[in-house]
N, C-alpha and C positions, 0 to 999 in steps of 0.2 A: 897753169890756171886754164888755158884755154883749150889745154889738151882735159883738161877732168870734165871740160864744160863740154867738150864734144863726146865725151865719152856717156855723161848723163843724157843727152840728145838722143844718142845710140837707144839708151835703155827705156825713153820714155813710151816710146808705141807698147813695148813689152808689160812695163808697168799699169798702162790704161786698159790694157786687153785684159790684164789679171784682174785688175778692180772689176771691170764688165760682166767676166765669169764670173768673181766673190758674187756679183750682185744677183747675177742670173742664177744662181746656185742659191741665195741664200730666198728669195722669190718664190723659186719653184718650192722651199723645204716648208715656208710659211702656208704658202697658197695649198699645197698634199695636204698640213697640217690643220688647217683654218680656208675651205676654197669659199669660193664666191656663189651667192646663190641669186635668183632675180623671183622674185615675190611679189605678189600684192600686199600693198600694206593691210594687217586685221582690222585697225582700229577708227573709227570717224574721224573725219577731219574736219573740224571746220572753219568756214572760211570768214577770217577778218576784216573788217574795213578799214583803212588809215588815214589819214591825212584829210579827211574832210573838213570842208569851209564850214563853220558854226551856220553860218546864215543860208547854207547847202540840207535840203532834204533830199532822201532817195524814193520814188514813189514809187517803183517796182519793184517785184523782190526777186531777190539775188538766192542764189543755190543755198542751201543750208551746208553742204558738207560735197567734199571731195571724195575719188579714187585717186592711188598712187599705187605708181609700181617699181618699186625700189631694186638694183644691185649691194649687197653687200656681203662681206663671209658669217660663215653661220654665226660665229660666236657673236656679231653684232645683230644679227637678227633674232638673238635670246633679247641681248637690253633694248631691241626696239619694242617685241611682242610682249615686253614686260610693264611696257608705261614707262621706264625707266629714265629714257631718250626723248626730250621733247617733240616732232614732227608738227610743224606752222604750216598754215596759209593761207594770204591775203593779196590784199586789192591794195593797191595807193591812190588814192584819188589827188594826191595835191597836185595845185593848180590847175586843177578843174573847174571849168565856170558852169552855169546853168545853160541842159542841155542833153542832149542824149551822147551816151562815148561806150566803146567798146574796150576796156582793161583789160591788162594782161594778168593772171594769176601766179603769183612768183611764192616758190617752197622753199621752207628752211630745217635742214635739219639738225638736231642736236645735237650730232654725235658724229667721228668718222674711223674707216672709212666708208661712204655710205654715194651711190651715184644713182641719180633721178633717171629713170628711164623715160616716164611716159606720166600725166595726170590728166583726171578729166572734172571739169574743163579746164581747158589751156586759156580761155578768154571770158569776160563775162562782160554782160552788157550792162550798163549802169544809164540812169536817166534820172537826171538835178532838177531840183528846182528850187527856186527861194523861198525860204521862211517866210510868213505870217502872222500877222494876232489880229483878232476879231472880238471886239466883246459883243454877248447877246444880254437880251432879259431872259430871269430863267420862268420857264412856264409852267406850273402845276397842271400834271394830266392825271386824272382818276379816275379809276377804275370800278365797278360794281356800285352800286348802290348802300346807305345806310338802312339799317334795317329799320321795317316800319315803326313811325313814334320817335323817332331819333331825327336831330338835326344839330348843323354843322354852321361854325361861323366861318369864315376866311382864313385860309393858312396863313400862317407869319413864317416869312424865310430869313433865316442869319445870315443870308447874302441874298442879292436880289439880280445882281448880272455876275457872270462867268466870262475868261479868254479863251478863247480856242486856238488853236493855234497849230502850227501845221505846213505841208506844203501848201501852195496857192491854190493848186487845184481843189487839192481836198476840201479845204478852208471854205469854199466857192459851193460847194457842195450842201454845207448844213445851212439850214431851214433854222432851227432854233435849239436851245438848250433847255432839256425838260427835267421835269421829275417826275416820277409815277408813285400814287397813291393809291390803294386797293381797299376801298370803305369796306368792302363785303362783311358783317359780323363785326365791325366797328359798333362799342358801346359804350364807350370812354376816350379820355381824351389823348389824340396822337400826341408824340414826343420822339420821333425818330431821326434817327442819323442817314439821309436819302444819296443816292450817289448821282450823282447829275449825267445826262445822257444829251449827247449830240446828236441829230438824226435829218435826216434829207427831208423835202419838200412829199415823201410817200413814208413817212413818219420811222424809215429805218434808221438802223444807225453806221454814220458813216466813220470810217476805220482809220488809223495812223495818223490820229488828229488826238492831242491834249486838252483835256479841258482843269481848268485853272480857278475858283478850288475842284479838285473832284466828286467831295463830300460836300453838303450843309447840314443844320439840322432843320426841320417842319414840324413846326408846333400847332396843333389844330384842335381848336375846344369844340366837343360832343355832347351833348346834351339832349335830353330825355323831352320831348315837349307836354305841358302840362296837360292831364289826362291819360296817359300810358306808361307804364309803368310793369318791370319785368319782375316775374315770379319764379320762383320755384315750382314743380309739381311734386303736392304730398300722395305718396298710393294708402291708399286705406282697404285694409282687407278685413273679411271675417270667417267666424269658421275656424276650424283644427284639421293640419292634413292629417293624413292615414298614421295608427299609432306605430312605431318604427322606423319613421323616415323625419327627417329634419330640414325645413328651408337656409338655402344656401348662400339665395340671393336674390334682390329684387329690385329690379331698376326700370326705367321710365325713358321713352322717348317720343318727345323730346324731352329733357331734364330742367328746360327752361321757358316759360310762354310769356306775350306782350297783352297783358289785358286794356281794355278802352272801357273810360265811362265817359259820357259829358259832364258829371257830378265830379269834379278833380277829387273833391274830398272821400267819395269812395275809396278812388283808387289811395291816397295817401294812407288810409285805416285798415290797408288792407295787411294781414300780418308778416309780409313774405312770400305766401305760398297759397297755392291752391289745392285743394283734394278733391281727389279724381271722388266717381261713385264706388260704392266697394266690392272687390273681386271677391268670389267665393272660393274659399281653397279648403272647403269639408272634404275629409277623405281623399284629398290630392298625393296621388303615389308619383308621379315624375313629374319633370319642368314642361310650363308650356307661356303661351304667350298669347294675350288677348289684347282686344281694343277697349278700350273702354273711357266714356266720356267724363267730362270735368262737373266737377260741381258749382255752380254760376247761379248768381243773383239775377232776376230780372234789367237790371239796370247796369251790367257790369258784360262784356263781350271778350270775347280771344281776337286778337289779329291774328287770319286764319282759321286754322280746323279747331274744334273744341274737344276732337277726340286724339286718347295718344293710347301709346302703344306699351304695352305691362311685360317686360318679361320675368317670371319666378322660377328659382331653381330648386330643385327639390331632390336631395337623393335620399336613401338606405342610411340609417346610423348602423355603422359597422361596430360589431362586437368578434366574440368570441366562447365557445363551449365547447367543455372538456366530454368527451366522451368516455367514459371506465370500463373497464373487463369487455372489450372489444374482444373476441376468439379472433385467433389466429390460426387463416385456412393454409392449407398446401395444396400446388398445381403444381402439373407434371411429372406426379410419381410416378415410377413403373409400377404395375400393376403386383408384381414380387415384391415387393419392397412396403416398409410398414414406416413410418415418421413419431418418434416422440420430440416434442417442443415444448423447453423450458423457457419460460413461462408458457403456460398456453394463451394468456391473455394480457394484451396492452391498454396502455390511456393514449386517449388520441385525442388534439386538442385542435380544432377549430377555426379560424376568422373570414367573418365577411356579413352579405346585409342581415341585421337581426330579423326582418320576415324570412326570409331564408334558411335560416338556424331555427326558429321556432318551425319550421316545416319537415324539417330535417326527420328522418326515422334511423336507427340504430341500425335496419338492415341497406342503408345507402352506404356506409361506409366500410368497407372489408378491408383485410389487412392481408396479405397475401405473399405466403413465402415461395417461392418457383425452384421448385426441385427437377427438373426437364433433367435427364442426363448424369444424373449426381449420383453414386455408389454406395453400397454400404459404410460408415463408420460415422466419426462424431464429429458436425461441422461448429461452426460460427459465422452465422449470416443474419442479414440487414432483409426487412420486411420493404414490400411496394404497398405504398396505400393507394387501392382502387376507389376512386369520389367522382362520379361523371354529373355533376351538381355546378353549373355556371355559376362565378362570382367568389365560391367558398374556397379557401386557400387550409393545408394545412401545415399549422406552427412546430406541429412537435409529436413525437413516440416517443413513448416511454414502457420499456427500454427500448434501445434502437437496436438494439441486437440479439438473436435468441442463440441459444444452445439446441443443435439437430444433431437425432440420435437415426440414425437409416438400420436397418438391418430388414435380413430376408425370412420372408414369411416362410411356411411348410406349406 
């Protein structure tokens, strides 16, 4: 027994040297196979917080996102650049108290084998403070004016104070909790969902602070004061434009006026609307745009100008005319060379403004086959219609294709 036991003794250096090569052999066949690479990581990182005290605010701001520069073999920097492999990093803040502290930034990776080389930053500075709540009154501030002849009672708020709440500093900061109201064009009555705003003693607003509700609603009755009272403007025109063209459109600005009387009951009897004096659109060929004032009782005023602004649009009724036994020319024969053309004549049809077609003459429109180049025998070819006539389009030949016979003169 103690002769086998020395004899195993004997073999054991031999035995750990062979495992050593196994290992160093099998290392190097991996490593040739799969080597190690050292990379920046592609992808953002960003940096989490931990461990913070509930009654802990941060009032500086901390990096959004990291660099890393990883070792690993290729095949694990496929599943890193794939999203596949988690890569973390964060701060601990526990048992931190309020105060300023410099934390270390610690990485975790998902996956191995994977060795952190280097990140930046390695440290980040953090600065605590304690939570707060503050309640304010909330302030209604508004903005422009109601428009004249209109007036306003008292907003009503569905809450009347707010919390803020926040680090101390911040907290320390707001002035009061507002809402902003913007009458401008106001003529009926508000009913909106307003979001409450925090703001300094220089009426901005100050930041990383909650206000608590965020939203109210502001219900605010508008009303018309007696004596004014808003109209429509009617346009009245007279006249017939030019025969062959059609109005498109006719509008009015402003599209709405506040007339005043001190007789309220004027203004009640009044039907809606006012009409202007009337524009004259005899023989009106295009759109144009005029001033022109309102028509008014002695006793009845505009808040404001009494003149407004007409624009009428006017264009071309477009039609269409067919043209018949149009002759069909040839350009570019050789001089040797003779053209017979089955058919000799087409219908050529037309569209665009009807003053334009009523002007039109038979000799504006040619039809023109281009023989430039072309040899004796018998073709089939497509006509060009020559129209150098703005506006007119053509829909159609008929036929759209002739029979050309070429042969040589004597």
């Amino acid at each position: 027994m103690l002769n086998r036991l020395r004899s195993w003794t004997k073999l054991l250096p031999t035995l750990i040297l062979s495992l050593l090569v196994a290992l160093t052999v099998w290392v190097l066949a991996v490593t040739s196979s799969d080597p190690s690479e050292t990379r920046e990581y592609p992808r953002s990182v960003s940096i989490e917080v931990i461990g913070q005290a509930t009654n802990l605010a941060i009032i500086n701001d901390l990096p959004e996102s990291m660099t890393l520069e990883l070792r690993a073999p290729v095949s694990i920097w496929e599943v890193l650049n794939s999203g596949k492999a988690s890569v973390r990093a964060f701060i601990d803040l526990s048992g931190l108290k309020e105060g300023d502290h410099t934390v270390p930034v610690e990485v975790q990776v998902g996956i191995k084998p994977v060795e952190v080389i280097s990140y930046t930053p390695a440290m980040v500075d953090v600065s605590l403070e304690s939570l707060v709540s503050e309640q304010f009154d909330i302030k209604v501030v508004t903005r422009g004016a109601l428009p004249v002849g209109f007036q306003s009672e008292e907003p009503q708020l569905s809450e009347t104070t707010a919390t803020v709440s926040g680090a101390a500093s911040r907290v320390e900061q707001v002035a009061e909790i507002r809402v902003v109201i913007d009458l401008s064009e106001v003529r009926s009555d508000i009913n909106q969902t307003v979001t409450l705003q925090a703001v300094d003693v220089n009426g901005m607003s100050v930041r990383d602070v909650t206000v608590f509700p965020s939203k109210i609603t502001l219900i605010q009755e508008v009303a018309q004061r007696g004596g004014y009272r808003n109209v429509v403007v009617k346009v009245v025109t007279q006249g017939q434009i030019a025969n062959g063209f059609r109005l498109t459109s006719i509008s009015v600005f402003p599209p709405t006026i506040t007339v005043f009387s001190t007789d309220p009951t004027i203004v009640d009897n009044l039907p809606g609307y006012i009409e202007t004096l009337p524009i004259d659109i005899t023989g009106k060929e295009e759109s144009f745009t005029e001033s022109v004032n309102l028509r008014l009782t002695s006793n009845l005023q505009v808040i404001g100008t009494s003149q407004v602004d007409v624009n009428v649009g006017i264009e071309p009724v477009e039609s269409s005319l067919a043209l018949t036994d149009v002759k069909v020319e040839t350009i570019g024969l050789a001089s040797n060379l003779s053209a017979k053309i089955l058919p000799e004549k087409v219908n050529v049809i037309l569209s665009g403004p009807v003053p334009t077609l009523q002007n039109l003459f038979i000799n504006d429109v040619r039809v023109l086959v281009d023989l430039t180049g072309v040899l004796p025998g018998t073709y089939s070819m497509e006509p060009v219609v020559s129209l150098n006539i703005p506006g007119l389009a053509i829909e159609s030949i008929s036929p759209a294709a002739f029979e050309i016979t070429i042969t040589a003169t004597d």
